[in-house]
C-alpha positions, 0 to 999 in steps of 0.5 A: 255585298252586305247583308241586306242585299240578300233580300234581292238575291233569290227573288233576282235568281228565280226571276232568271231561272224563270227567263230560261224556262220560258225560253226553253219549255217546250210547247209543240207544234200542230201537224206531228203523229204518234207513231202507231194506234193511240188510247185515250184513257180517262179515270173518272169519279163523281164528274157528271158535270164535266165529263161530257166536255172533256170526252167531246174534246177529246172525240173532236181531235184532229189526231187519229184515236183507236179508241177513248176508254173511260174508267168510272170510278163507282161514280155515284152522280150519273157519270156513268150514265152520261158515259154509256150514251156517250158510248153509243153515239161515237164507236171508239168510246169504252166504258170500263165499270169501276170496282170497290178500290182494293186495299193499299191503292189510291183511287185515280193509281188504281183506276189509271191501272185499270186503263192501262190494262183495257188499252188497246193502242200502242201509244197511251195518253191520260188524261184527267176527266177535268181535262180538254183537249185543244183540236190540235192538242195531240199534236202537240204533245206528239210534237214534244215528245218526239222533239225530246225523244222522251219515254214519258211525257206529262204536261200542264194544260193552261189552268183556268180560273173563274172564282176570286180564290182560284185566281189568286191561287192557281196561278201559283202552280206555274209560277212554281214551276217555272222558278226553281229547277232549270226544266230542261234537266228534266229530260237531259239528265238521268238523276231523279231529284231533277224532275217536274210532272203534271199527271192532267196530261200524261202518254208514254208508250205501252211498251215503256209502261210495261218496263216499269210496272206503271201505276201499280209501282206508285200504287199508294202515291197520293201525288201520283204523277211525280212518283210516276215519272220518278219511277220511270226514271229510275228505270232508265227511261227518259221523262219530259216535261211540257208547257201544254197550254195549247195542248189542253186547258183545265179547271182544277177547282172550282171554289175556294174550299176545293183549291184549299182542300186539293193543294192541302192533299198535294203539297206534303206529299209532293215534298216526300212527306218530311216535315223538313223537306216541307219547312225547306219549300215553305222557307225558299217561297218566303224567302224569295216571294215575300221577303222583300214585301216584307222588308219595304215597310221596314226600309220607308221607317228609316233602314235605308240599307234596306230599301233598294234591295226590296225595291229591287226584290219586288221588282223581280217578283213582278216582273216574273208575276208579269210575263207568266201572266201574259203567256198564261191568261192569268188575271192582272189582280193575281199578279197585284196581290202576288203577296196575298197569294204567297200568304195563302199558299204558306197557310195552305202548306201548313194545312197540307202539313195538319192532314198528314195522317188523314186525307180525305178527298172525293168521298175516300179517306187515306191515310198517312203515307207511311202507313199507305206505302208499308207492306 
């Protein structure tokens, strides 16, 4: 093989990785029950113009609930006033009043803690505030997690998407997904580098959270939601991972600047925090999802040797591009300006890199993790 020919190799390797984990990314069926009483927890902070959707969603679920507690994270927007009618229009709501944030916690850690210790049920599943649940959604996730035999199961609702940057962006989370890590050694192996988490929708038993120490054990994780599991691996529990786009749906962001600044404050510290780690991400991404864009204009000037490679790297891209766009409702242009949305994904990597030291997200300010995860 000559050395062109890497141009197609990685784009042909994740395209088959990505084949695997559509065949085998579990999605659940309705019908199934959590064994015991199930708490619904929510963290929430300044959703006033959500809130009341998702808990509606929630509240209209055909899985029995024991109750649904929402925490209001000193909320400054009328959350709390929309939750306390809310409360007193369906029994099974609770309202928990939230606090200044202690020193050393991250906000959505420290109110998910704070759930975990007013819940009541046995079984507990949290759920972001901009979070719905399909009627049948629970259901599903009990499916899995009983199908898996997992301690913890997370799962990532199907993400929608209205604004032109949103659709160019957020389409990028299931494509990473579903590209590097063959999912099922999520939940088959005990190694803890072999891990995926989406914390929009997350439920382990009460039992399970206690062996491990919960959200006080990740108390300082900005990313929480893969410390989270990472803890619960290294505790002997058995993680999952589901495909839960008929458990639930979200609308992470809402505009260009909030999908700029929320994946600015995940992607170094969903990397660990090292710049060669993030370089190595970066590279891979290049590598594989833009390389042989890259390359074509270099072959049509007359590097012949060239030309198949990117025909078939850009194939392999489109394809891939193609069939989670089918599975997932994504637009048609996002799989078209698939290079664009690399492009901005590189950048946006960069910027995630420049914030290292400060983050600033809903009105707080956190510092670099190495500072945050001192003693």
């Amino acid at each position: 093989m000559t050395l062109s020919w890497l141009v197609a190799l990685l784009p042909v390797l994740v395209l088959g990785i990505a084949l695997f984990n559509l065949a085998l990314w579990p999605r659940g069926r309705p019908g199934a029950r959590f064994p015991g009483t199930v708490s619904v927890l929510i963290p929430a902070r300044n959703e006033a113009e959500r809130i009341e959707a998702t808990l509606r969603s929630v509240l209209a679920s055909r899985h029995p609930l024991l109750e649904v507690v929402v925490y209001d994270d000193d909320s400054q927007d009328g959350t709390g006033d929309i939750l306390r009618r809310l409360a007193g229009e369906d029994s099974r709501v609770r309202v928990l009043q939230g606090t200044t944030l202690p020193e050393g916690w991250v906000g959505k850690p420290h109110a998910c803690h704070r759930l975990a210790e007013a819940a009541r049920g046995e079984q507990l599943v949290f759920l972001d505030a901009d979070t719905l649940l399909t009627e049948d959604g629970l259901e599903h996730l009990a499916h899995v997690a009983q199908h898996l035999r997992s301690d913890v199961l997370t799962a990532v609702p199907l993400q929608v998407t209205e604004t032109w940057f949103e659709c160019l962006v957020l389409p990028i989370l299931h494509l990473t997904y579903a590209s590097w890590l063959p999912i099922p050694l999520v939940w088959l192996s005990d190694d803890e580098r072999f891990l995926a988490a989406n914390g929009q929708l997350l439920t382990l038993r009460a039992s399970a959270y206690g062996q491990f120490g919960g959200y006080e054990t990740v108390r300082h994780e900005v990313v929480d939601d893969m410390a989270f599991c990472r803890a619960a691996k290294q505790a002997g529990l058995r993680v999952g991972f589901a495909d839960g786009s008929r458990m639930a749906r979200c609308r992470m962001y809402t505009s260009a600047r909030e999908v700029w600044e929320g994946f600015s404050k995940n992607i170094y510290e969903g990397v660990g925090g090292h710049p060669m780690a993030l370089f190595i991400a970066l590279g891979l991404n290049v590598q594989a999802f833009l390389l042989p864009w890259l390359t074509l204009p270099v072959a049509l000037l007359g590097f012949d040797a060239l030309l198949a490679p990117s025909l078939i790297g850009i194939g392999a891209n489109l394809l891939e591009r193609g069939l989670l766009a089918r599975r997932y409702g994504q637009s048609l242009v996002s799989v078209l300006l698939h290079p664009v949305a690399i492009g901005a994904l590189i950048a946006i990597g960069l910027n995630s890199w420049r914030w290292r030291r400060n983050i600033v997200w809903r009105g707080r300010v956190y510092a670099s993790r190495p500072s945050r995860s001192a003693p």
